[in-house]
C-alpha positions in Angstrom: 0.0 0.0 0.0 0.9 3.4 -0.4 1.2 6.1 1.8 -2.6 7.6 0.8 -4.0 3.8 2.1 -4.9 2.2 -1.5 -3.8 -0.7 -2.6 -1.1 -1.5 -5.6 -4.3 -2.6 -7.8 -6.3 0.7 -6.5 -2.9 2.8 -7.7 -2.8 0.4 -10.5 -6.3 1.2 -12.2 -5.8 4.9 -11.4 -2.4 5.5 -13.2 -3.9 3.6 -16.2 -7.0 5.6 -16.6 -5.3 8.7 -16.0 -2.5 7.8 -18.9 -6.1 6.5 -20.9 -7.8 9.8 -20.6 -4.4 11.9 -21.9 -3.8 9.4 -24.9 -7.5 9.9 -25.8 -6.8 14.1 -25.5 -3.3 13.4 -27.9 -3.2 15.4 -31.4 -2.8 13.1 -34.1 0.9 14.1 -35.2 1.9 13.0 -31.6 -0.1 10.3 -31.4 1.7 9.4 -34.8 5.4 10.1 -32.8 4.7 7.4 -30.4 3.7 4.9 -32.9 6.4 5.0 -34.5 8.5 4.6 -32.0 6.2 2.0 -30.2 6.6 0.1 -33.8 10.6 0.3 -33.4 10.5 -1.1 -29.6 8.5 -4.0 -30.2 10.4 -4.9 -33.5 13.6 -4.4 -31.7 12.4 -6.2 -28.6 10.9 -9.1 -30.7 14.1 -9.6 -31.9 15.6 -9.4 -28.6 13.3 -12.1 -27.8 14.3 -14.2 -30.4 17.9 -14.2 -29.0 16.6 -15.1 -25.7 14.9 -17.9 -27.5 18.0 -19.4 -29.4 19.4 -19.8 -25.7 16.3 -21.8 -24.8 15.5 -19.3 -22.5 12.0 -20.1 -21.4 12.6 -23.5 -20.3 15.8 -21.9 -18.4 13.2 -19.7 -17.0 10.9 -22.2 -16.5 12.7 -24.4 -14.5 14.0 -21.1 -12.1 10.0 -19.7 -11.9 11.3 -16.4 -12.6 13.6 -16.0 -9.6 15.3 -12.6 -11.3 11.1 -11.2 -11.8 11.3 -10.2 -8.1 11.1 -6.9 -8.5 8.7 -6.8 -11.9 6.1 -4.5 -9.7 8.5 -1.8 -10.8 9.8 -2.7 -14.4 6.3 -1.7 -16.2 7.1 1.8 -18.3 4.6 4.2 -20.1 6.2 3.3 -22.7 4.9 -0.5 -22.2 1.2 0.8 -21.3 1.2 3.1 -24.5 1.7 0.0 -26.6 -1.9 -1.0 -24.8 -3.3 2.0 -25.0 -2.8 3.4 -28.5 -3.9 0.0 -29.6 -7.2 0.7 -27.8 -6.4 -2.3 -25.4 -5.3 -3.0 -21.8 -2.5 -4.9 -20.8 -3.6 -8.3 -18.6 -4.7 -7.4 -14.9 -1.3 -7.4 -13.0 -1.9 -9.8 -10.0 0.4 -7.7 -7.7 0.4 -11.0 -4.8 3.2 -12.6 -7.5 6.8 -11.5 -7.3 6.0 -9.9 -10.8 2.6 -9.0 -11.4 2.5 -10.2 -14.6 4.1 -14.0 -13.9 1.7 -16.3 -14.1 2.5 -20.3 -13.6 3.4 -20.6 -17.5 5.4 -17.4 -17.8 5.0 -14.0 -18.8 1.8 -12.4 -19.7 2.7 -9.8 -21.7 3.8 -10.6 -25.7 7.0 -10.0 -25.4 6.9 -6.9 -27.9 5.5 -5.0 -24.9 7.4 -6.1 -22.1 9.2 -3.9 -19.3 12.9 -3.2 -21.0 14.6 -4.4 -18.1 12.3 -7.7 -18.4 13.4 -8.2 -22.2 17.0 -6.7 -21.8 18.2 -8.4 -18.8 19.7 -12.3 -19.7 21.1 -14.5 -16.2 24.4 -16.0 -16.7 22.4 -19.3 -17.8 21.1 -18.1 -20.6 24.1 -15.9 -21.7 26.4 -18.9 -21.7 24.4 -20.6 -23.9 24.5 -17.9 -26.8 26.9 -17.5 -29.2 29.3 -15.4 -29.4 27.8 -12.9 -32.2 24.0 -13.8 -31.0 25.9 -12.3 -27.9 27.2 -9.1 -29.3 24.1 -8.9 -31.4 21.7 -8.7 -28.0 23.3 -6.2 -26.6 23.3 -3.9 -29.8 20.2 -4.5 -30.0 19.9 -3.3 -26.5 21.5 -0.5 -27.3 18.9 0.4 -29.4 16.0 -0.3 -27.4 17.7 1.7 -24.8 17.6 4.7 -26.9 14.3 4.8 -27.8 13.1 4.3 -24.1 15.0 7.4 -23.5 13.8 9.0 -26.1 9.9 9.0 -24.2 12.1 10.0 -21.0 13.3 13.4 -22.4 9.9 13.8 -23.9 6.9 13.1 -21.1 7.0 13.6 -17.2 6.1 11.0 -16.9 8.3 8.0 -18.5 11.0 6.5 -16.9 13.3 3.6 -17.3 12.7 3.3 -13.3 9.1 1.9 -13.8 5.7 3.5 -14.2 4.7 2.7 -10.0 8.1 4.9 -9.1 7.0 7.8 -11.5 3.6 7.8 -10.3 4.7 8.1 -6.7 6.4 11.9 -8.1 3.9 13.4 -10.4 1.0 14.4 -8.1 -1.8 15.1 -10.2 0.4 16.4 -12.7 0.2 14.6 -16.4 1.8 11.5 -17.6 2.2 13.1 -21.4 3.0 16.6 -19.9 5.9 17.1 -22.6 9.2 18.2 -20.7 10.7 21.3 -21.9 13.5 21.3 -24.3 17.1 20.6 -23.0 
């Protein structure tokens, strides 16, 4: 719970209707900007994925149950809910009792086109040994990558960051999500 008294869920369904309601309010050429960009993140994380994959990650994953997902309450961006939202979807209902709220007994909910960066970046020694060298190098180009767009939505809305959507929401008051962030 939070210092206000509701619980993660309550704070949960709040943040995503308030992000909702500003993506509904967007003008079209911004709307447009995050598409794009949304359309480069899950193509790059796809093929993150597919790395990940090669390594036969998920039954490495599998046979762990996720042990490095303890801390997935705070990996979820706006970055990941915008993929939802602009689709006119909702990402699954987080289950906030898991160490992750989106684990479930078979794995990850979410595709993993629209998964937390740190969830699709991050690789445990398991699964890194198992790749080869240039799959190697190639994941964490790709990385690079994906980083840079993430950062792109940081130095463009209040409230993006790589820190997770529950930390942000904990600073920005009733101030908005999409509230574009002067130029540096």
């Amino acid at each position: 719970m939070d210092c206000r008294g509701e619980t993660e869920l309550d704070l949960w369904q709040d943040v995503v209707r308030r992000i909702d309601g500003e993506v509904r309010q967007l003008p079209v050429a911004e709307r447009r900007w995050i598409a794009d960009r949304l359309q480069k993140v899950g193509s790059l994380q796809e093929r993150m994925h597919g790395c990940f994959t090669e390594a036969d990650g998920e039954y490495i994953c599998g046979t762990c149950q996720g042990a490095c997902c303890l801390r997935g309450k705070n990996h979820f961006t706006l970055v990941n809910l915008l993929g939802f939202l602009l689709d006119s979807s909702y990402p699954p209902m987080p289950e906030f009792a898991r160490t992750c709220p989106f684990l479930a007994e078979d794995g990850c909910t979410l595709e993993s086109s629209r998964r937390p960066f740190n969830c699709i970046s991050f690789l445990c020694e398991s699964i890194e040994e198992r790749l080869p060298e240039a799959t190697r190098k190639n994941f964490y180009r790709l990385e690079g990558q994906l980083r840079t767009l993430y950062l792109e939505f940081d130095h463009r809305y209040e409230g993006s960051s790589l820190r997770g959507l529950f930390i942000r929401a904990e600073r920005m008051e009733n101030r908005p999500f999409l509230g574009r962030l002067s130029m540096r």
